[in-house]
N, C-alpha and C positions, 0 to 999 in steps of 0.2 A: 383664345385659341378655339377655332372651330374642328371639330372632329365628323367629318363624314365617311360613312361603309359605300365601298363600292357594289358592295354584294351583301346577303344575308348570310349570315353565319351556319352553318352547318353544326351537327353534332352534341356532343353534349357541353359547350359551353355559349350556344344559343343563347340560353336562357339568363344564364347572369350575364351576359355584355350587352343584349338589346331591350332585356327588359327590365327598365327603371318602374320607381315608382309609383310614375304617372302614365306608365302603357298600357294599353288599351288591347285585351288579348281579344281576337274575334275568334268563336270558336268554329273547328272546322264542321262544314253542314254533313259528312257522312258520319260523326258524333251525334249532332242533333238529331238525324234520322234514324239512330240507332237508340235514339233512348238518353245521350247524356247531354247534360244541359251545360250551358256557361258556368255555373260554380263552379261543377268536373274539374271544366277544363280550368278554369284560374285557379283552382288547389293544387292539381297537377305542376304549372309552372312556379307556383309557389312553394312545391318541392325540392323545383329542380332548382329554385335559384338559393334557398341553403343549402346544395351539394358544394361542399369547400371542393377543388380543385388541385394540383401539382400544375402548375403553368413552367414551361422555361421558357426564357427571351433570349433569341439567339439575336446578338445586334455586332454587326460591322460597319464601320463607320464613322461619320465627325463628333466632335462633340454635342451639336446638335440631335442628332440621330441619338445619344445616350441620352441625354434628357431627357427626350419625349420618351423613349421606352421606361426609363424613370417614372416618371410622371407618370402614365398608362399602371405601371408596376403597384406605384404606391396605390392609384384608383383603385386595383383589382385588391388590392388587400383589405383594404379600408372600409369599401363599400359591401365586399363579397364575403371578405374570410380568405379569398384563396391566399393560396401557400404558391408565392411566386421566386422563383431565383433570375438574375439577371447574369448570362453570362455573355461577357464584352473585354476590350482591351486593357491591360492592367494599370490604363494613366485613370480610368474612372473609375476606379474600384473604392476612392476615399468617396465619389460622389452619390454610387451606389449605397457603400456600407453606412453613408450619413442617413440615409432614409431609413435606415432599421431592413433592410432585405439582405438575401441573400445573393453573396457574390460569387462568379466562380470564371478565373481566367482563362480566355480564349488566346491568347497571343497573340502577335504579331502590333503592328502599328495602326493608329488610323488614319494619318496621315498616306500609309500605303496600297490600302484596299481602294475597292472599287467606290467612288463615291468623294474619296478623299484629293483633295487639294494636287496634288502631286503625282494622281498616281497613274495621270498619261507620263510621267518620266518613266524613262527603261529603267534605271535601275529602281525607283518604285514599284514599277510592275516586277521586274523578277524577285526582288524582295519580299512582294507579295506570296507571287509564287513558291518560292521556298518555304515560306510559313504559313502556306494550303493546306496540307497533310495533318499539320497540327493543330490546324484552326479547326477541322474538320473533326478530329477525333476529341478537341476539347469539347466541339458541339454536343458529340453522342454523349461525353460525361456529364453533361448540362444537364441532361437528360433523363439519366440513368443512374449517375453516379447518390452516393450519399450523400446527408450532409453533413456539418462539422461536429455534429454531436453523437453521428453517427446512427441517426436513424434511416429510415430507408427513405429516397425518393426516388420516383418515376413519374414521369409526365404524363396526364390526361390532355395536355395539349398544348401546341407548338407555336409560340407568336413569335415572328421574327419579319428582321428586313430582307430585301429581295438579293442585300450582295452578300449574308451571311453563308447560302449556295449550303451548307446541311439539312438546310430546313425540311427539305420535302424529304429528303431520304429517310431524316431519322421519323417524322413524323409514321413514313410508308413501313418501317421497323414496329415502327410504336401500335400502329394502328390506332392513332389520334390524330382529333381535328387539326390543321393549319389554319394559324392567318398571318395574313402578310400587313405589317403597319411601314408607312412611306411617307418623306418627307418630299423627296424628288419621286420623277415622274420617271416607273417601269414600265407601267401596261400600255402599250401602242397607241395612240393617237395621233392623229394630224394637227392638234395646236401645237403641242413641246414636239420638237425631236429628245432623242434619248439623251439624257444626262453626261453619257462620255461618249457622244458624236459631237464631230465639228461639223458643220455645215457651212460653208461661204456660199458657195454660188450654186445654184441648181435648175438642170434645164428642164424636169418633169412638174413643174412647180410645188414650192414650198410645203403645202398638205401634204403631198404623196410623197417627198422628201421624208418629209418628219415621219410621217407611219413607216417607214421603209428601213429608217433610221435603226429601229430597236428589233428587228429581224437579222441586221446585218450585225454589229452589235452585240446579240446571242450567240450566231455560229462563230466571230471571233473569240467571243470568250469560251465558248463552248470549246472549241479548238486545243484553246491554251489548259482548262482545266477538265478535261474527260477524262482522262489518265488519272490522276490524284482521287477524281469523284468515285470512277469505277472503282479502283483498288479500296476505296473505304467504302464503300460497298460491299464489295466481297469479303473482305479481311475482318471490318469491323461488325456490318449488319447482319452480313449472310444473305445478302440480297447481290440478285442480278443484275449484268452490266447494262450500262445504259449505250447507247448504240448515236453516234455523230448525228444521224438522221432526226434522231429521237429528241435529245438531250433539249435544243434549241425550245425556248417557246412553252416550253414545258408546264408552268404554273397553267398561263394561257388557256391551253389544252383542256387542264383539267378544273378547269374555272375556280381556280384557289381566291378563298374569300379576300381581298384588298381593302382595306382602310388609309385613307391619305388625308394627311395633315396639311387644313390651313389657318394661317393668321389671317384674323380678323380683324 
């Protein structure tokens, strides 16, 4: 399994996800012109990469999608030190707690979210729907909440998938990095149309089909969950509504770091 960033990482977990052991840190030239040289700077990031971490993984989705964040989970602990919790559907919760992490249940199915097998069915989707609210609010506990021994945790930073839909809020509460990890294709392109578009026939052709695709897509689901998202907003974060205009697109917008998973 190949693992590529679609972006560079921001913030303060930079340093332990992009710099392995055999990276090559170039230092920046307004350092040099100041006086500090290349050592400076590689002590520097060899500070930052023994800062342990509070990570949570907010994951919606197949059983595929738990795995990889799995896998990601155990990497960060193993290699890093960080202190990661995986919070996801309660059918993975023996595949989680096999790894030695920590688990903490989001609800609902995955067969019924976005992403999953079923969940162009109506009554998958409103079943989904029903179990927004408490998907949402298990996220912020993912987050914030303790853990089983009763010590404190709060996140330095927020990895999740694109249909877990807390991600941004709680990270915009938290005042912590986001990244977003993917199996299937969110960010707009003309090769994939969007994961839950159908496409048969198209008279603008296929390119501007498929980018078009995940615009349309957004304001649908946007539609169906701005109601659930505002209100945990307000209720749970103390944060402001987010506006139908707005909502759509919104990672996008604010060029939230992406990582997509391929086999190789």
């Amino acid at each position: 399994m190949e693992i590529r960033r679609a972006q560079e990482l921001p913030g303060r977990i930079a340093s332990e996800l992009q710099l392995g052991q055999d990276a090559v840190v170039v230092p920046d030239q307004r350092m040099v012109a100041n006086g500090q040289d290349h050592n400076s700077t590689s002590r520097t990031h060899e500070k930052a990469r023994n800062v342990r971490l509070n990570i949570a993984m907010l994951i919606v989705g197949s059983t595929e999608d738990a795995g990889l964040f799995t896998s990601v989970a155990v990497w960060l602990r193993d290699k890093f030190g960080h202190r990661v919790r995986v919070a996801t559907h309660p059918e993975f919760q023996s595949m989680v707690e096999a790894c030695g992490l920590d688990f903490l249940n989001l609800g609902g199915k995955s067969c019924d979210g976005p992403g999953g097998k079923s969940f162009q069915s109506r009554g998958s989707f409103e079943a989904w729907k029903l179990a927004l609210p408490g998907i949402l609010q298990a996220s912020w506990s993912a987050c914030v909440g303790p853990r089983r021994d009763g010590r404190a945790f709060v996140a330095d930073a927020v990895i999740a998938n694109f249909p877990s839909f807390a991600h941004i809020h709680c990270a915009e509460r938290l005042g912590v990095p986001l990244h977003i990890l993917s199996v299937r294709p969110w960010t707009p392109t003309r090769l994939l149309a969007h994961p839950l578009a159908h496409i048969d026939t198209c008279e603008v052709g296929r390119g501007l089909a498929n980018l078009l695709s995940y615009a349309l897509v957004e304001l649908m689901l946007w539609r169906e969950i701005h109601d659930p998202i505002n209100n945990f907003r307000r209720e749970h974060l103390n944060l402001g509504p987010i506006d139908l205009l707005h909502g759509p697109g919104l990672l996008q917008r604010l060029t939230t770091p992406t990582t997509y998973f391929k086999y190789v």
